[in-house]
C-alpha positions as a Markdown table, in Angstrom:
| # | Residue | x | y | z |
|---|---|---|---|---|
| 1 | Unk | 32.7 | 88.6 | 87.0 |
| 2 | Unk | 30.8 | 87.8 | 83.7 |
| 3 | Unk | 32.0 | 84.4 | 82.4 |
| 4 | Unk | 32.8 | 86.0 | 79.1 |
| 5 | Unk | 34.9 | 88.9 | 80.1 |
| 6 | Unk | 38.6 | 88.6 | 79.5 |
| 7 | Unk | 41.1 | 88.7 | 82.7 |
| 8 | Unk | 44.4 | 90.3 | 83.1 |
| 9 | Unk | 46.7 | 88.9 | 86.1 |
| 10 | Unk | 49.1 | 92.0 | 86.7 |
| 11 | Unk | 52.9 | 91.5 | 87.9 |
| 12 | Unk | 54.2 | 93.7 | 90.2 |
| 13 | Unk | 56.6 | 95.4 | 87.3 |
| 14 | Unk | 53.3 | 96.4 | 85.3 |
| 15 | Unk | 52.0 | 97.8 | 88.5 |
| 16 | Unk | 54.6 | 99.8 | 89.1 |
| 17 | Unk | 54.6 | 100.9 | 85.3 |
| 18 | Unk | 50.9 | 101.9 | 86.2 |
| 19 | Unk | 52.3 | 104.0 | 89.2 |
| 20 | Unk | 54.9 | 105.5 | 87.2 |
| 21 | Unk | 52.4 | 106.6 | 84.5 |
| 22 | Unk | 50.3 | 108.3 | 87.4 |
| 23 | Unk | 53.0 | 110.4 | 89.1 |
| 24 | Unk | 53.5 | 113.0 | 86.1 |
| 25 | Unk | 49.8 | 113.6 | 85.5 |
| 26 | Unk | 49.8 | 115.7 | 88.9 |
| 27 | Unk | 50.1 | 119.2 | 88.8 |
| 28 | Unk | 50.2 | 121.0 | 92.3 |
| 29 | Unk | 50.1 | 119.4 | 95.6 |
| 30 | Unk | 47.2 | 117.3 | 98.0 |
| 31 | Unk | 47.3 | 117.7 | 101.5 |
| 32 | Unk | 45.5 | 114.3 | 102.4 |
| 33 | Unk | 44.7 | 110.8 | 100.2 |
| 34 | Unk | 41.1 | 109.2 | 101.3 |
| 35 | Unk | 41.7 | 105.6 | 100.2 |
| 36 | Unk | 39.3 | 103.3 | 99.3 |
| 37 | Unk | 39.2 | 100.1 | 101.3 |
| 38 | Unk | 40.4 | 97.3 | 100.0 |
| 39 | Unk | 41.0 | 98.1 | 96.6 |
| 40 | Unk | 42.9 | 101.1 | 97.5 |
| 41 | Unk | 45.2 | 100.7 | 100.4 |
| 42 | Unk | 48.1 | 99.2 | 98.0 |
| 43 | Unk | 48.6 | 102.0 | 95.3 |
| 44 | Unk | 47.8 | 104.6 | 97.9 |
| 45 | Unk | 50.4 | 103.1 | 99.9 |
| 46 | Unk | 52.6 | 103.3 | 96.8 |
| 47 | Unk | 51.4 | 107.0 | 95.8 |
| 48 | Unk | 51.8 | 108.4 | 99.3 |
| 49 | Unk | 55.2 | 107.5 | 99.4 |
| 50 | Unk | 56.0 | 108.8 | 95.7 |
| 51 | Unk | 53.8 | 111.8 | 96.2 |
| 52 | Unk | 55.0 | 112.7 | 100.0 |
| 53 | Unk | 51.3 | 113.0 | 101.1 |
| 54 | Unk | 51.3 | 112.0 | 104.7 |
| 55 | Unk | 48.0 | 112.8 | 105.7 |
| 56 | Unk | 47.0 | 109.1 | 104.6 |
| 57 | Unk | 43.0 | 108.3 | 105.5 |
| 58 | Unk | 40.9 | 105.1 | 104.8 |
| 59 | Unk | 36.9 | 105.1 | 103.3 |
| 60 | Unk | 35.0 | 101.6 | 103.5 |
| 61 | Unk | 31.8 | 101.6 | 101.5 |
| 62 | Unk | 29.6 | 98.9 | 101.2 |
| 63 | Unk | 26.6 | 99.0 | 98.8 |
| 64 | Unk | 23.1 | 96.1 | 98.8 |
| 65 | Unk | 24.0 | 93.4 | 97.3 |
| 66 | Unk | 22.7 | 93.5 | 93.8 |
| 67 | Unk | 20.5 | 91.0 | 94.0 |
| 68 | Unk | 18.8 | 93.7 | 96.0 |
| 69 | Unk | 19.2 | 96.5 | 94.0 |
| 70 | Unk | 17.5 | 94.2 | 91.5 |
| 71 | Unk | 14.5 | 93.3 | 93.3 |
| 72 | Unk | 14.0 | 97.1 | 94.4 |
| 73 | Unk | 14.3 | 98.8 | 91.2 |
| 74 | Unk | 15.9 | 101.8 | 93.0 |
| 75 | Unk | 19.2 | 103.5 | 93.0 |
| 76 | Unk | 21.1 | 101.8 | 96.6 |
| 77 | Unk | 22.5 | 104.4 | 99.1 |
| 78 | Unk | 26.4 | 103.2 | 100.3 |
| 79 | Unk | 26.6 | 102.5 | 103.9 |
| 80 | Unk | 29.9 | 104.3 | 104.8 |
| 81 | Unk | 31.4 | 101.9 | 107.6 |
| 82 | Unk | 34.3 | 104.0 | 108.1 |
| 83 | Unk | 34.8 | 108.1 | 106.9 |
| 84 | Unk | 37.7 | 110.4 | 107.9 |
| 85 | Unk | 36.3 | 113.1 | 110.5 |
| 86 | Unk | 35.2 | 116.7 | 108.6 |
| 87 | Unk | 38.0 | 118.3 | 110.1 |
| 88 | Unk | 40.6 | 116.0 | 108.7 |
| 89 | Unk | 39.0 | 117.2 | 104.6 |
| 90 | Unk | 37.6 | 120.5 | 105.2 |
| 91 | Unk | 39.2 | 123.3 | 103.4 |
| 92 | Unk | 41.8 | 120.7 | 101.9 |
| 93 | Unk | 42.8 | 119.3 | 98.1 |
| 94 | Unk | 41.9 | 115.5 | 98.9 |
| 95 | Unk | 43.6 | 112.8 | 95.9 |
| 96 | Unk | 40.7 | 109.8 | 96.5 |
| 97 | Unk | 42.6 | 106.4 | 95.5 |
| 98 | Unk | 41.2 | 103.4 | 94.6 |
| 99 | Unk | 42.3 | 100.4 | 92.2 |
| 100 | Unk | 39.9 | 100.5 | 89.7 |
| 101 | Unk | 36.7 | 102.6 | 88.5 |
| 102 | Unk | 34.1 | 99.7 | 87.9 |
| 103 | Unk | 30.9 | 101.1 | 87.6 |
| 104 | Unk | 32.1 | 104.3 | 89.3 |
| 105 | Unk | 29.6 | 104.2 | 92.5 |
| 106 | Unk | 32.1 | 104.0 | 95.1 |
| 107 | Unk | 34.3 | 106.0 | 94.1 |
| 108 | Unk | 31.9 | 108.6 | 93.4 |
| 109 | Unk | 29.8 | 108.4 | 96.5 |
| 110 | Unk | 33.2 | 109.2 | 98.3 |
| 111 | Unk | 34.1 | 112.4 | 96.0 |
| 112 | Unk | 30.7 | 113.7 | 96.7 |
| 113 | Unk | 31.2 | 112.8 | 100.6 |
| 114 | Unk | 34.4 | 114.5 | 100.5 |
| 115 | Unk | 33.0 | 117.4 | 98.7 |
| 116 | Unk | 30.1 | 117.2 | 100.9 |
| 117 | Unk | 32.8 | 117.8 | 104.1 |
| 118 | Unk | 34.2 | 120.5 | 102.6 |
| 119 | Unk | 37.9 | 119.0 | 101.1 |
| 120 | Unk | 38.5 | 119.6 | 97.2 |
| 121 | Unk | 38.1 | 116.1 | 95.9 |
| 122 | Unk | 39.7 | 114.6 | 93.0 |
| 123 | Unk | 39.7 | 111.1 | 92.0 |
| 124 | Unk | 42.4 | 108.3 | 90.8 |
| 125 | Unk | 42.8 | 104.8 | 90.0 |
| 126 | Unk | 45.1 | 102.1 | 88.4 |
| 127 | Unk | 42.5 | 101.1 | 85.9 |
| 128 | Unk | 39.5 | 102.8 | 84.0 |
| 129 | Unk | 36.6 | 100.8 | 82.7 |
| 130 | Unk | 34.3 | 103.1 | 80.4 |
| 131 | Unk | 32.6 | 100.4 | 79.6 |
| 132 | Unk | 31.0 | 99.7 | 82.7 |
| 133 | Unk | 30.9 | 103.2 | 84.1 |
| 134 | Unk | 27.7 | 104.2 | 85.3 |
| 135 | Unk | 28.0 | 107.8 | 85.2 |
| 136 | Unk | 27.8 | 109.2 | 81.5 |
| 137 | Unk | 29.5 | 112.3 | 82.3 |
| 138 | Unk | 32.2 | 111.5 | 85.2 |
| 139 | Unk | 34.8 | 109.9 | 84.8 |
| 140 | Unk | 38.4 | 109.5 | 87.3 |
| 141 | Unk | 40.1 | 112.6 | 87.0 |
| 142 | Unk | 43.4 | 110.6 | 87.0 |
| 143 | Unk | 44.3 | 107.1 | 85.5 |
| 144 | Unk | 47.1 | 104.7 | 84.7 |
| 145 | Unk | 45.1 | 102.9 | 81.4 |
| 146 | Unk | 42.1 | 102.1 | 80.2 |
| 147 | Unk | 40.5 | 98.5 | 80.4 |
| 148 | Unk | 37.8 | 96.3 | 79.9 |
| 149 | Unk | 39.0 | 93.5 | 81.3 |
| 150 | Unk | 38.7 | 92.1 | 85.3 |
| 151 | Unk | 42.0 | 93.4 | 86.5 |
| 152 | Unk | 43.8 | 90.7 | 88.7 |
| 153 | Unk | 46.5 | 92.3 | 91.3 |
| 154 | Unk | 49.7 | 90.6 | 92.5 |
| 155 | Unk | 48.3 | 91.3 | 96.0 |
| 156 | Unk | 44.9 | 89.7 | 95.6 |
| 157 | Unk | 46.7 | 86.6 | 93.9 |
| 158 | Unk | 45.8 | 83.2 | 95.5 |
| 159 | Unk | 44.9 | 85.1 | 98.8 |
| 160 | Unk | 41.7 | 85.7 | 100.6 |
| 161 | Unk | 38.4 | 83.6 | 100.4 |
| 162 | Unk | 38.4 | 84.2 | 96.6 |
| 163 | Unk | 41.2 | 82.1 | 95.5 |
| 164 | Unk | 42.4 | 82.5 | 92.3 |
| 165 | Unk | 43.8 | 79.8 | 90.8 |
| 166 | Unk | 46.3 | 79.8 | 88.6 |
| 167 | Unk | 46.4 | 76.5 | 86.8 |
């Protein structure tokens, strides 16, 4: 996180506020969620139930560190470390979930992964940053809001090796 940009900690009310703006922007039916590990597995969780998808999947993506990137000058390739089996996408509309589109690249690299399987990919999350979107032309196909803050989430709250401190 850039020193300068502004922070929003989230409740658990405004997160379900953010679920409850999501739920009428779908239109017909998904027969599997891919979600996006970590970020992900709590408003998929959420979404799933709400939704009735039950065909629930997990993606972990790991990208160079950017240091790297940095260094190389070139565009990094994720390393999927774990990818639902073809079978389990092909032929099948597939709602991709993760909790916020950053600069896009993960979430992205899954659609085309998806795509690349044979599933009908489209892409949600909590929280849209334009601002640091990498892709000129893409952007999620759903969203809750629109942000260009670091989103804090009551599950990531004083928990993990990346304390946050309240105080």
């Amino acid at each position: 996180m850039h020193p300068q940009q502004r922070r929003e900690i989230l409740d658990w009310e405004e997160v379900d506020r953010l679920i409850d703006q999501l739920i009428p922007q779908f239109d017909h039916e998904f027969k599997a969620m891919v979600m996006i590990t970590r970020g992900g597995i709590v408003p998929g969780g959420l979404l799933a139930e709400a939704l009735d998808i039950t065909h629930v999947l997990t993606a972990a993506v790991d990208f160079p560190a950017e240091i790297e990137q940095e260094k190389s000058k070139l565009m990094a390739w994720p390393e999927f470390l774990q990818f639902p089996a073809i079978d389990l996408l092909q032929g099948r509309p597939i709602l991709i979930l993760d909790d916020v589109w950053g600069t896009g690249r993960t979430i992205v690299a899954v659609k085309n992964r998806v795509s690349a399987a044979g599933g009908f990919p489209e892409t949600c999350v909590l929280h849209f940053n334009p601002y640091r979107n990498r892709f000129s032309n893409i952007k999620p196909d759903y969203y809750a809001a629109v942000t260009d803050a670091f989103i804090v989430y009551p599950w990531e709250i004083d928990r993990g090796p990346d304390k946050l401190l309240l105080g």
